[in-house]
VEXDREN-2710 file (C-alpha; in Angstrom, 1 decimal):
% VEXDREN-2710
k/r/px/py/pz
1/UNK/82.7/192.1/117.7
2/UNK/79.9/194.3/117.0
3/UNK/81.7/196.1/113.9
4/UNK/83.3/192.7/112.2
5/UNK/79.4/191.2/112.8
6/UNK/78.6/194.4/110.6
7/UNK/80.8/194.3/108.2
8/UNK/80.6/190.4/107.5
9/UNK/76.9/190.8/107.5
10/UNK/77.2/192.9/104.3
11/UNK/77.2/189.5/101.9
12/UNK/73.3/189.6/102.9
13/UNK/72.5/192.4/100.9
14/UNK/75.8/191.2/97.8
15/UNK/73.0/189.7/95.4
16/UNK/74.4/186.7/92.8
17/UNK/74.4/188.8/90.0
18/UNK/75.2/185.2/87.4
19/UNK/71.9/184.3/87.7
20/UNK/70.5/187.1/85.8
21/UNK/72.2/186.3/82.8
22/UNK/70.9/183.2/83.0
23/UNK/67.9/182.0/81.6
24/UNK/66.6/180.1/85.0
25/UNK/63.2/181.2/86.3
26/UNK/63.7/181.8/89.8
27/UNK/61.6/184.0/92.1
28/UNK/64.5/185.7/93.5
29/UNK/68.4/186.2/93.5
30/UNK/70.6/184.6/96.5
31/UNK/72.8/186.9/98.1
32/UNK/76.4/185.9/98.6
33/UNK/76.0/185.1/101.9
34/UNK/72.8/182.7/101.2
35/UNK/75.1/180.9/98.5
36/UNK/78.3/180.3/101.2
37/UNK/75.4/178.8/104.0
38/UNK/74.3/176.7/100.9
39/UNK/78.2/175.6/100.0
40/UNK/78.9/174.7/103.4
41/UNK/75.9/172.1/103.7
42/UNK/77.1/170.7/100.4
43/UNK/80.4/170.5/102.2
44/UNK/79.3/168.7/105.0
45/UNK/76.7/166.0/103.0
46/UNK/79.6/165.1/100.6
47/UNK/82.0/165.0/103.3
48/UNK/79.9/163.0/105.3
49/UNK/78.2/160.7/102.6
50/UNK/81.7/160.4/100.6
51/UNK/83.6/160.1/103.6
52/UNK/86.3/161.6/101.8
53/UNK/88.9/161.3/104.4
54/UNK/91.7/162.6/102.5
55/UNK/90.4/166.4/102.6
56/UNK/90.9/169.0/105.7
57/UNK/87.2/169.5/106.9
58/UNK/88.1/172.8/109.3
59/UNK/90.2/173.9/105.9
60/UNK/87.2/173.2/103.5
61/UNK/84.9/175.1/105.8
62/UNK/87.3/177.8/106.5
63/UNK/87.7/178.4/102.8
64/UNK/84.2/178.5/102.0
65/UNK/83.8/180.9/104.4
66/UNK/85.9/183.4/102.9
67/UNK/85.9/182.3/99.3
68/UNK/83.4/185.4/98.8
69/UNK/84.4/188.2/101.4
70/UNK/86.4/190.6/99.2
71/UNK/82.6/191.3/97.4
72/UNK/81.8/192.8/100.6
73/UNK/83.6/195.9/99.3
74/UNK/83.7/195.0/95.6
75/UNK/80.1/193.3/94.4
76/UNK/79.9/190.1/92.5
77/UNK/81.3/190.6/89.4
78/UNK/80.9/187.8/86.9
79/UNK/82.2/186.9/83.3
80/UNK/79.7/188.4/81.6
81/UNK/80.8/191.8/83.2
82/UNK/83.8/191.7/80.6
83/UNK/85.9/193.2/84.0
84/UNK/89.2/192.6/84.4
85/UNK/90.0/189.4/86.0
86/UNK/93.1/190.6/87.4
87/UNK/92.0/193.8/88.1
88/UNK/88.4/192.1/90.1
89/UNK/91.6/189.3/91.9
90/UNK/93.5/192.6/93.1
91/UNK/90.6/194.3/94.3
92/UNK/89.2/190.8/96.5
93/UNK/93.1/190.4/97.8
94/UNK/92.7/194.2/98.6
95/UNK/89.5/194.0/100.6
96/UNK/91.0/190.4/102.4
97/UNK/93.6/192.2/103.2
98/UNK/91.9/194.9/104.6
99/UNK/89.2/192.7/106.6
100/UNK/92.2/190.4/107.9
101/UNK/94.6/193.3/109.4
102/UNK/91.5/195.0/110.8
103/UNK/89.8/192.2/112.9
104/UNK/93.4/190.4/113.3
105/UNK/92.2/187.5/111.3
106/UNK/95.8/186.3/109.6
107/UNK/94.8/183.3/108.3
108/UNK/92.3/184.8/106.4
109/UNK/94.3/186.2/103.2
110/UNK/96.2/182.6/102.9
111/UNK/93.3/180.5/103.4
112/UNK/91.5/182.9/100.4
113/UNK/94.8/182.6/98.4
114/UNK/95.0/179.0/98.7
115/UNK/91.1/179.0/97.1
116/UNK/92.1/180.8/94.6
117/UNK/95.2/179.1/93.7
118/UNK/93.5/175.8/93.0
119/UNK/96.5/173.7/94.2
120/UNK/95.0/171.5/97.1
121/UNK/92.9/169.1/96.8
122/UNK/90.5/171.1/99.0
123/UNK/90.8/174.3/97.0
124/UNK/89.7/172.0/94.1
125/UNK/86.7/170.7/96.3
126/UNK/85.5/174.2/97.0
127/UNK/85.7/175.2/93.6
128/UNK/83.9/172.5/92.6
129/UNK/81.1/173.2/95.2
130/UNK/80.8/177.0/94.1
131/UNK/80.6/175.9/90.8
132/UNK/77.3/173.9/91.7
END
Protein backbone atom coordinates (compact mmCIF):
# COMPACT_ATOMS: atom_id res chain seq x y z
CA UNK A 1 0.00 0.00 0.00
CA UNK A 2 2.86 2.10 0.89
CA UNK A 3 4.33 2.18 -2.74
CA UNK A 4 0.73 2.67 -4.79
CA UNK A 5 0.17 5.70 -1.89
CA UNK A 6 3.56 6.86 -3.47
CA UNK A 7 3.07 6.59 -6.66
CA UNK A 8 -0.56 8.04 -6.77
CA UNK A 9 0.61 10.78 -4.64
CA UNK A 10 2.77 12.00 -7.62
CA UNK A 11 -0.48 14.13 -9.19
CA UNK A 12 0.45 16.60 -6.16
CA UNK A 13 3.43 17.79 -7.59
CA UNK A 14 1.75 17.32 -11.87
CA UNK A 15 1.07 21.21 -12.03
CA UNK A 16 -2.11 22.29 -14.60
CA UNK A 17 0.11 23.52 -17.10
CA UNK A 18 -3.40 25.20 -19.33
CA UNK A 19 -3.63 27.76 -17.12
CA UNK A 20 -0.43 29.37 -18.01
CA UNK A 21 -1.45 29.98 -21.44
CA UNK A 22 -4.17 31.52 -20.22
CA UNK A 23 -4.60 34.90 -19.44
CA UNK A 24 -6.30 34.36 -15.76
CA UNK A 25 -4.60 36.01 -12.86
CA UNK A 26 -4.32 33.46 -10.34
CA UNK A 27 -1.80 33.23 -7.44
CA UNK A 28 -0.88 29.79 -8.19
CA UNK A 29 -1.27 26.65 -10.57
CA UNK A 30 -3.41 23.47 -9.23
CA UNK A 31 -1.83 20.40 -9.43
CA UNK A 32 -3.62 17.42 -11.06
CA UNK A 33 -4.40 16.01 -8.05
CA UNK A 34 -6.08 19.45 -6.57
CA UNK A 35 -8.11 19.65 -9.95
CA UNK A 36 -9.61 15.62 -9.55
CA UNK A 37 -10.54 16.56 -5.54
CA UNK A 38 -12.19 19.68 -7.16
CA UNK A 39 -14.13 17.43 -10.02
CA UNK A 40 -15.30 15.00 -7.63
CA UNK A 41 -17.16 17.73 -5.40
CA UNK A 42 -18.66 19.13 -8.61
CA UNK A 43 -19.63 15.51 -9.10
CA UNK A 44 -21.37 15.06 -6.02
CA UNK A 45 -23.20 18.88 -5.87
CA UNK A 46 -24.67 18.19 -9.41
CA UNK A 47 -25.46 14.82 -8.63
CA UNK A 48 -27.02 15.66 -5.57
CA UNK A 49 -28.71 18.99 -6.55
CA UNK A 50 -29.69 17.51 -10.24
CA UNK A 51 -30.63 14.35 -8.85
CA UNK A 52 -29.64 12.98 -12.00
CA UNK A 53 -30.67 9.50 -11.42
CA UNK A 54 -29.94 8.18 -14.74
CA UNK A 55 -25.95 8.30 -14.27
CA UNK A 56 -23.69 5.59 -12.28
CA UNK A 57 -22.41 7.61 -9.19
CA UNK A 58 -19.56 4.78 -8.10
CA UNK A 59 -18.77 5.01 -12.16
CA UNK A 60 -18.62 8.84 -12.26
CA UNK A 61 -16.36 8.82 -9.24
CA UNK A 62 -14.38 6.03 -10.37
CA UNK A 63 -13.66 7.78 -13.63
CA UNK A 64 -12.77 10.90 -12.20
CA UNK A 65 -10.38 9.31 -10.24
CA UNK A 66 -8.39 8.08 -12.90
CA UNK A 67 -9.25 10.39 -15.77
CA UNK A 68 -5.71 12.03 -15.00
CA UNK A 69 -3.34 9.13 -13.65
CA UNK A 70 -1.32 8.32 -16.88
CA UNK A 71 0.31 12.24 -16.14
CA UNK A 72 1.82 10.62 -13.33
CA UNK A 73 4.48 9.32 -15.62
CA UNK A 74 3.72 11.61 -18.59
CA UNK A 75 3.03 15.51 -17.33
CA UNK A 76 -0.02 17.50 -18.44
CA UNK A 77 0.37 18.11 -21.77
CA UNK A 78 -2.14 20.47 -23.35
CA UNK A 79 -3.18 21.77 -26.89
CA UNK A 80 -1.08 24.43 -26.95
CA UNK A 81 1.98 21.89 -26.58
CA UNK A 82 1.27 21.14 -30.45
CA UNK A 83 2.16 17.12 -29.04
CA UNK A 84 0.79 14.49 -30.59
CA UNK A 85 -2.64 13.58 -29.49
CA UNK A 86 -2.22 10.08 -30.27
CA UNK A 87 1.08 9.87 -29.38
CA UNK A 88 0.13 11.88 -25.49
CA UNK A 89 -3.35 8.91 -25.70
CA UNK A 90 -0.60 6.00 -26.09
CA UNK A 91 1.63 7.19 -23.58
CA UNK A 92 -1.56 7.68 -20.73
CA UNK A 93 -2.95 3.98 -21.94
CA UNK A 94 0.81 2.99 -21.38
CA UNK A 95 1.26 4.34 -17.86
CA UNK A 96 -2.74 2.92 -17.01
CA UNK A 97 -1.61 0.00 -17.99
CA UNK A 98 1.39 0.00 -16.12
CA UNK A 99 -0.31 1.38 -12.76
CA UNK A 100 -3.22 -1.26 -13.20
CA UNK A 101 -1.08 -4.63 -13.66
CA UNK A 102 1.28 -3.39 -10.93
CA UNK A 103 -1.23 -2.74 -8.02
CA UNK A 104 -3.80 -5.40 -9.65
CA UNK A 105 -6.28 -2.64 -10.26
CA UNK A 106 -8.17 -4.23 -13.61
CA UNK A 107 -10.76 -2.01 -13.77
CA UNK A 108 -8.65 0.73 -13.93
CA UNK A 109 -7.54 0.77 -17.85
CA UNK A 110 -11.44 0.24 -18.91
CA UNK A 111 -12.92 2.66 -16.57
CA UNK A 112 -10.04 5.35 -18.18
CA UNK A 113 -10.92 3.96 -21.65
CA UNK A 114 -14.48 4.35 -21.27
CA UNK A 115 -13.51 8.37 -20.25
CA UNK A 116 -11.89 8.69 -23.02
CA UNK A 117 -14.20 7.20 -25.39
CA UNK A 118 -16.96 9.63 -24.67
CA UNK A 119 -19.75 7.00 -25.25
CA UNK A 120 -21.75 6.90 -21.87
CA UNK A 121 -23.54 9.21 -20.65
CA UNK A 122 -21.15 9.40 -17.65
CA UNK A 123 -18.02 9.65 -19.66
CA UNK A 124 -19.89 12.75 -21.19
CA UNK A 125 -20.62 14.00 -17.52
CA UNK A 126 -16.91 13.80 -16.64
CA UNK A 127 -15.84 15.45 -19.58
CA UNK A 128 -18.05 17.94 -19.05
CA UNK A 129 -16.88 18.47 -15.39
CA UNK A 130 -13.01 18.55 -16.42
CA UNK A 131 -13.86 20.90 -18.85
CA UNK A 132 -15.14 23.40 -16.09
Amino acid sequence: MKDFYTDISKLKSVLRRGWMFRDFKIDRIESDAEHTYSMLMLAFYFLGKNKLKNLDFIKIMKMILCHDLGEIEIGDITPFDNYDVKLKHSQEKNAIRTISEKYGLSELLSIWQEYNERKTPESKFVKFLDNL
